[in-house]
C-alpha positions in Angstrom: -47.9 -35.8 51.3 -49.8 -36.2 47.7 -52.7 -36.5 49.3 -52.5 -33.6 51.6 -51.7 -31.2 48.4 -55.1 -33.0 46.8 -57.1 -31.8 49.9 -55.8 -28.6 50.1 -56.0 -27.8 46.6 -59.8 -29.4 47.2 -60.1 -26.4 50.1 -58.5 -23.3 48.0 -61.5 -24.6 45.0 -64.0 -24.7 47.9 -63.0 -21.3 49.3 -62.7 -19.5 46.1 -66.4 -21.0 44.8 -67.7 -20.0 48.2 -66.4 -16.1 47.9 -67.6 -16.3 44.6 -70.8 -17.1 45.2 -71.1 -15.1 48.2 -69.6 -12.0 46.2 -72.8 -12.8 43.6 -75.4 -12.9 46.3 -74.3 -9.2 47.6 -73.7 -7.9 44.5 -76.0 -4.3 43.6 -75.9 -2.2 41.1 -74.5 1.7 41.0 -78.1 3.2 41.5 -76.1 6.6 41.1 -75.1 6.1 38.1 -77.8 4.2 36.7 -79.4 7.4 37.4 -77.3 9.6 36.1 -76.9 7.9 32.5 -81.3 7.8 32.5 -80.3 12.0 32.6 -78.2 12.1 29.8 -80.1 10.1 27.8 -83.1 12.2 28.2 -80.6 15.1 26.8 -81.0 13.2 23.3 -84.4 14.5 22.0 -85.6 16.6 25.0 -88.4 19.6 24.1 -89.5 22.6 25.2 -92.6 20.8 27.3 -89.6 18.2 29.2 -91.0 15.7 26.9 -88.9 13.3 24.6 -89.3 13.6 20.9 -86.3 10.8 19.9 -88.6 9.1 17.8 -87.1 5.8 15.6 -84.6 7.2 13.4 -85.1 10.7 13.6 -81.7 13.1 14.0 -82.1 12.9 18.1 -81.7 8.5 18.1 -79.0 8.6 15.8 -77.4 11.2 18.1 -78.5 8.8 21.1 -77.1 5.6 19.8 -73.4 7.4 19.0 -73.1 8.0 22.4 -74.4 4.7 23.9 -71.9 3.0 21.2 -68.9 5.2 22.1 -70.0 4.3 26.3 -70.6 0.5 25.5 -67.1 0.5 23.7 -65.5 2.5 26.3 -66.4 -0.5 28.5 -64.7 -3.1 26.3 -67.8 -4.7 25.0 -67.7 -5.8 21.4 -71.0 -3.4 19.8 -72.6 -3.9 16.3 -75.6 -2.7 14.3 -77.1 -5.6 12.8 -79.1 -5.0 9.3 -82.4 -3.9 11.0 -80.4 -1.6 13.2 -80.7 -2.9 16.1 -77.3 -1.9 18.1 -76.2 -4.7 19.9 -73.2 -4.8 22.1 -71.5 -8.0 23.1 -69.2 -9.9 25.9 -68.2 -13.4 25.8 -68.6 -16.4 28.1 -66.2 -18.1 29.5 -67.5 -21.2 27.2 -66.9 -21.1 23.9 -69.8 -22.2 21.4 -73.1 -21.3 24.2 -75.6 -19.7 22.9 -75.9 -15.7 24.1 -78.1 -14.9 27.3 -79.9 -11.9 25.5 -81.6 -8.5 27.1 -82.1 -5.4 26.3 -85.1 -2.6 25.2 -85.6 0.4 22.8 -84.6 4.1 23.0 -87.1 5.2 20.5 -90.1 7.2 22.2 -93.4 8.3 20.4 -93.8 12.0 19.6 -93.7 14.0 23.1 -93.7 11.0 25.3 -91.8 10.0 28.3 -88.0 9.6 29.5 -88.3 6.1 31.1 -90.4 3.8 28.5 -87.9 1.8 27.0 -85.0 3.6 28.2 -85.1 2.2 31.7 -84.2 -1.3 30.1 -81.9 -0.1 27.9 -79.6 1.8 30.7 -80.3 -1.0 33.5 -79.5 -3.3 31.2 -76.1 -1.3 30.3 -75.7 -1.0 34.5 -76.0 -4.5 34.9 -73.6 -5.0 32.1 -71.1 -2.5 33.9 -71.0 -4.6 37.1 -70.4 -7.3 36.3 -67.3 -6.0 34.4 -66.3 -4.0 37.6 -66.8 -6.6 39.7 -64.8 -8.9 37.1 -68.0 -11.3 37.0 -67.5 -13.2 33.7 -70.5 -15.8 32.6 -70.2 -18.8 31.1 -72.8 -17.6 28.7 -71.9 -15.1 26.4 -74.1 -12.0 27.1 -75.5 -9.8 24.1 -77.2 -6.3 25.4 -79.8 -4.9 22.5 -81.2 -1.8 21.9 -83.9 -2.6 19.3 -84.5 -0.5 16.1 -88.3 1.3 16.0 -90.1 -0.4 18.9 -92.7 2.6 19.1 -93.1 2.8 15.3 -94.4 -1.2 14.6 -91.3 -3.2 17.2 -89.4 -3.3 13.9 -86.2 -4.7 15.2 -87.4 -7.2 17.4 -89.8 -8.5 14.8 -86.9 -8.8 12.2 -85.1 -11.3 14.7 -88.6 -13.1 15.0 -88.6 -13.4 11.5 -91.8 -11.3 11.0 -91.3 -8.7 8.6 -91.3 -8.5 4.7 -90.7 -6.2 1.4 -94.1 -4.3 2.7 -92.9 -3.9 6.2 -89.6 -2.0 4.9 -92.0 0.5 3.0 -93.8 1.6 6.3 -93.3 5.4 7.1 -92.2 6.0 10.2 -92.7 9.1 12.6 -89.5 10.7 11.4 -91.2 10.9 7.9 -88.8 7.8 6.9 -89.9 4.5 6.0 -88.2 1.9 8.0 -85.9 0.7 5.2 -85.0 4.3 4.9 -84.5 4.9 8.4 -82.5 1.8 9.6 -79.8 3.1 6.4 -79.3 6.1 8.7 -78.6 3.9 11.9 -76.1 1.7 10.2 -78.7 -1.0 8.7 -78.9 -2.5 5.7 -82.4 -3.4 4.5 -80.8 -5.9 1.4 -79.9 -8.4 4.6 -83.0 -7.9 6.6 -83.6 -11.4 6.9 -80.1 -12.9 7.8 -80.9 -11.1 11.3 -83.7 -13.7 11.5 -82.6 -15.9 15.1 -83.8 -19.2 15.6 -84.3 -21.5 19.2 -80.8 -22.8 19.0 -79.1 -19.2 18.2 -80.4 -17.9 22.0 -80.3 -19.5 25.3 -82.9 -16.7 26.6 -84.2 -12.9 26.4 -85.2 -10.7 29.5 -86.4 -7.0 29.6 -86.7 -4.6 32.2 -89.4 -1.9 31.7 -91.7 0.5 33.6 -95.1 -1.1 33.8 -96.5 1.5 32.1 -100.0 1.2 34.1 -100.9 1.6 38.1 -101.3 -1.5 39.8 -97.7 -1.9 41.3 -97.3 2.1 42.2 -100.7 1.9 43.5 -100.4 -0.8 45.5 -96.7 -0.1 46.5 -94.9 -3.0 45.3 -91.4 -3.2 43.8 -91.6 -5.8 41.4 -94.0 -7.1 38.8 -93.3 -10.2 37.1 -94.7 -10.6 33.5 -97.1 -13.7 33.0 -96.9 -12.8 29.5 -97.9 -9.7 27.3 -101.3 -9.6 25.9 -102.6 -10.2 22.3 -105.2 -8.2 20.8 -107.8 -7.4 17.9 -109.3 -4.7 15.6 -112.5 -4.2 14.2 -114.1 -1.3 12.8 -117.7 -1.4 13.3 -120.1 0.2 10.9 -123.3 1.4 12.3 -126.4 2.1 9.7 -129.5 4.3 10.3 -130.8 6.8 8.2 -129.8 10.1 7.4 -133.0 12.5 7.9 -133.9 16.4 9.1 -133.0 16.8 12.8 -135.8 19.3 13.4 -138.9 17.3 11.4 -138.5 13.5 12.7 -139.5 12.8 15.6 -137.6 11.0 18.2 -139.9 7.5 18.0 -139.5 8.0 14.5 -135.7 7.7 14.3 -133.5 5.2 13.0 -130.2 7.0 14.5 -126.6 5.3 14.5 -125.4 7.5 17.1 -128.0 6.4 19.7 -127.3 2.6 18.6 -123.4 3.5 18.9 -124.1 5.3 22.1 -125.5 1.7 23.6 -122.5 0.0 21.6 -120.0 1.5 23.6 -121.9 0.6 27.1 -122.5 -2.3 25.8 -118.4 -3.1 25.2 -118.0 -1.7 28.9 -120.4 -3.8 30.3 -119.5 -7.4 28.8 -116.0 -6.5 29.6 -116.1 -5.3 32.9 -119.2 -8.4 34.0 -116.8 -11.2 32.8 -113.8 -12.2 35.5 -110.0 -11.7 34.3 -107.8 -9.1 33.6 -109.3 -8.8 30.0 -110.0 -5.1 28.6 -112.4 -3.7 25.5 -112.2 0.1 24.4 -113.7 2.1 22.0 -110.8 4.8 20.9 -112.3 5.8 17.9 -115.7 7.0 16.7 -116.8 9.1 13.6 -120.2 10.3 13.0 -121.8 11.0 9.1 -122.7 13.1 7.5 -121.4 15.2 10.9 -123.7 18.1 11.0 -125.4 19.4 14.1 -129.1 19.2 12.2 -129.0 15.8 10.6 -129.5 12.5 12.2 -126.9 10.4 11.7 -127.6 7.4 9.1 -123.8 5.9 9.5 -121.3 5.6 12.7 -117.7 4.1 12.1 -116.4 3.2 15.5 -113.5 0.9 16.3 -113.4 -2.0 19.0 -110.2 -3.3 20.2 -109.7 -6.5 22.8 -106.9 -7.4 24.7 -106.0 -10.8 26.3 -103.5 -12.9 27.3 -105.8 -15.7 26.5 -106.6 -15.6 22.4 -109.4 -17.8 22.6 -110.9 -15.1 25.4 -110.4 -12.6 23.2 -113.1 -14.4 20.5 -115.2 -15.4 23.1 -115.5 -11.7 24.3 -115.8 -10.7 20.8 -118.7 -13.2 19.7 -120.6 -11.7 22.8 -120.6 -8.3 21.7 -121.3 -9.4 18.0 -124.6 -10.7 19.7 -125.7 -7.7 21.6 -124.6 -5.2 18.8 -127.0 -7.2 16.3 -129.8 -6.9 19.6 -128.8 -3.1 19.7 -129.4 -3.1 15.9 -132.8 -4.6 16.2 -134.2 -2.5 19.2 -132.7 0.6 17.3 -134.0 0.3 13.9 -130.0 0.3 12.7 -127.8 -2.8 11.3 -123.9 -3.7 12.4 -120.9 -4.7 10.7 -117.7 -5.7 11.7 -114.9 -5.3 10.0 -111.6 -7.3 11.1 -108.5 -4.6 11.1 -104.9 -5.6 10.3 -103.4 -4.8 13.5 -103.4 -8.3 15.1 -100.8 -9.7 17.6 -101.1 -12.9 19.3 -100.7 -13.4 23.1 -97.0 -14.3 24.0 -96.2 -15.6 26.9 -93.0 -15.5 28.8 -91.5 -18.7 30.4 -92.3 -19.9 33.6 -89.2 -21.2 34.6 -87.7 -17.4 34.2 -90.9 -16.3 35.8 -89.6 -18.4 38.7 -86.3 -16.9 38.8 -87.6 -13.2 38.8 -89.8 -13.9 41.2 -87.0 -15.7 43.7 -84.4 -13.1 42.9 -87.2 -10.7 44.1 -87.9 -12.3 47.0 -84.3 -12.9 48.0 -83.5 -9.0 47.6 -86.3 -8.8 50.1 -88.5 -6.7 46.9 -92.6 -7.3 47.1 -93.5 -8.3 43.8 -96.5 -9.4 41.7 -97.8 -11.7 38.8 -99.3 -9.4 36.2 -99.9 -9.6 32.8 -98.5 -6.6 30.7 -101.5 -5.0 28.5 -99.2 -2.8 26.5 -96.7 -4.5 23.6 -92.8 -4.8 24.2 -90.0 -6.4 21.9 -90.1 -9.4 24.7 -93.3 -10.2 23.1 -91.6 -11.4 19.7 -88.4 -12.4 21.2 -90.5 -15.2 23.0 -91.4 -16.4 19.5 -87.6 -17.5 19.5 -86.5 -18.2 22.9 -86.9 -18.7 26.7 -88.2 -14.8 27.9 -89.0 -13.1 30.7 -90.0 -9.4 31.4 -89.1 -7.8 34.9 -92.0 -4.6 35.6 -90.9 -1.4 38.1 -93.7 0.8 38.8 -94.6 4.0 36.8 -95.7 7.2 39.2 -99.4 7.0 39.2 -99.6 5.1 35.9 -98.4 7.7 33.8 -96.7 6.8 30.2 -96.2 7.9 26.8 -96.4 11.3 28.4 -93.7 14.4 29.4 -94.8 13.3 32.9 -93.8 9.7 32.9 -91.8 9.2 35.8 -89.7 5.8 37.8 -87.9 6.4 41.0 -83.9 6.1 41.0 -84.8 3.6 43.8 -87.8 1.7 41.8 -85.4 1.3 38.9 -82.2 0.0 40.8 -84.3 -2.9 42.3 -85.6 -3.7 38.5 -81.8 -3.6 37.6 -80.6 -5.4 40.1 -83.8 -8.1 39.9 -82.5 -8.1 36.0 -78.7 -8.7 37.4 -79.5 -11.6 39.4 -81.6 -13.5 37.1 -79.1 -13.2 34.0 -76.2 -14.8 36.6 -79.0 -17.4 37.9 -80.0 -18.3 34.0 -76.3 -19.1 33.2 -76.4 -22.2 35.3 -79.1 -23.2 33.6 -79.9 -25.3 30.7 -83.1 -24.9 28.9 -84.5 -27.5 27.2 -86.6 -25.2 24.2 -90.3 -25.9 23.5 
């Protein structure tokens, strides 16, 4: 008779593990209202041209963040602003002493940008967050949902975890006119305990973030799913070009030592070495300023700028060295000289970890989602959260490409498959146990 209460006591564990897991495989998120919350966040910041002026701690995030706290509170969850005012909102794990599973975005836009960049991982993260509390899925993880302080403005609040910012970072003005001590005091911050927010390996068990892609290659090509390789560092130069300044109407054209034609063969130049040279590597030219500017002088000095993105930081000085050498030819042929002038605006390639790259890629498959490996060429708070911890990055396609605009736009459907990817690969991470790099 003892044994026969073991076994069946063994069958009511096996049954209840099966429905569980089976009650996990089919779970979705509430696309409805996933969409519906996108809508009322836009409300916070919205202008006359339907774009989104809720820059970093301006009147419209602080109005934004009161509303998310009193939702995320409404649900139960345990919500916080840590000293670099990044709101975070909290559930615990059915195991005492884990480390958190992490993920989250930003709400902050730039001046007249879009209604989806950022906020898509903040609100699919708060979905995801939703269901499982509906669905009364608990984790044995505890699971910590962040919405980062001033991601548009520098990625404040992410870098602060990272441990990346200083006394001069504080004093940065911000598009709100405040400087970023001054702004995250209006969020609930305290810049005197900046650097206790400072996480290290052992304080996270891992970080993902959905996001729009931001580019064209998944709506183009009509996939659902991109999965981040890693996001992509990038360098600065400003490039001096020296000619000499001289009458427009009495020198003749052999007779000309003009920085705007030698900047003219620059910028093809950049193109060209770029464009010849396989991998997903890109070179611009965003800047260019001609002196002394008038319509009947030549040119004597061009200041240009050059920027390179990689994922690969030894690419990125291999492309650089290249067009060092061909600038200097340009120079020559021209009758002009080059410098280049290293600009403060570095950030080193991060890449996100393949073994979450595996599970985003899985879950994808499994939800019967097409999905792609793709590097991300724009910078996201995942890129100094993988400084810290385990990351991973989930991409849904942006309509035709278009971001930081008023006509940025993700489908209801394109976001629920992100959200639910995002779902599925938090609940697969809590079984696993990383072993940190």
């Amino acid at each position: 008779m003892k044994i026969n209460k073991i076994i069946w006591i063994a069958i009511v564990i096996f049954i209840n593990c099966s429905n569980a897991r089976a009650q996990e495989e089919t779970l979705e998120v509430n696309s409805n209202r996933l969409n519906a919350q996108l809508k009322k966040l836009s409300t916070f910041g919205m202008n006359s041209n339907g774009g989104n002026d809720r820059v970093a701690f301006s009147d419209h995030d602080i109005q934004a963040r009161a509303y998310l706290t009193q939702y995320l509170e409404g649900l139960g969850l345990d919500v916080f602003t840590d000293a670099a005012g990044n709101l975070i909102a909290k559930r615990e794990g059915k195991i005492k002493n884990l480390s958190p599973i992490t993920f989250g975005s930003h709400i902050d836009a730039v001046p007249n940008g879009g209604h989806y960049d950022g906020d898509v991982g903040v609100i699919g993260a708060i979905e995801v967050l939703e269901t499982m509390i509906e669905n009364e899925i608990v984790t044995r993880h505890p699971l910590e949902m962040i919405i980062f302080s001033n991601e548009e403005g520098a990625i404040f609040g992410s870098r602060a975890m990272a441990g990346k910012i200083d006394q001069a970072t504080l004093e940065v003005k911000t598009a709100s006119g405040y400087t970023n001590g001054e702004g995250i005091l209006r969020v609930g911050g305290n810049p005197d305990k900046i650097m206790e927010v400072k996480r290290s390996p052992e304080d996270l068990h891992a970080f993902l973030e959905l996001h729009i892609e931001q580019g064209n290659v998944l709506h183009k090509n009509k996939l659902d799913i991109g999965v981040v390789e890693g996001i992509v560092g990038l360098k600065w130069w400003d490039v001096e070009i020296t000619g000499l300044t001289n009458h427009a109407g009495t020198t003749p054209m052999n007779d000309r030592k003009d920085a705007m034609i030698a900047a003219a063969q620059f910028v093809l130049a950049v193109n060209e070495i770029i464009t010849k040279t396989e991998g997903a590597q890109v070179g611009t030219v965003g800047r260019i300023e001609a002196f002394p500017g008038a319509p009947n002088v030549i040119p004597g000095k061009v200041i240009l700028s050059l920027e390179i993105r990689d994922l690969d930081a030894a690419k990125i000085i291999l492309m650089f060295k290249q067009i060092e050498a061909k600038a200097h030819e340009i120079g020559k042929s021209t009758e002009t000289s080059f410098e280049f002038k290293p600009i403060d605006a570095t950030a080193e390639p991060a890449l996100t970890d393949i073994r979450i790259q595996d599970i985003i890629r899985q879950n994808a498959i499994d939800l019967n989602y097409s999905q792609k490996t793709m590097p991300s060429g724009a910078g996201h708070d995942a890129q100094d959260m993988a400084v810290i911890t385990p990351t991973g990055m989930i991409f849904v396609p942006s309509v035709n490409g278009i971001s930081h605009a008023p006509q940025e736009y993700s489908t209801p459907e394109a976001i629920a498959k992100g959200a639910n990817v995002l779902l599925h690969s938090i609940l697969d991470i809590d079984k696993l146990e990383f072993r940190k790099n």
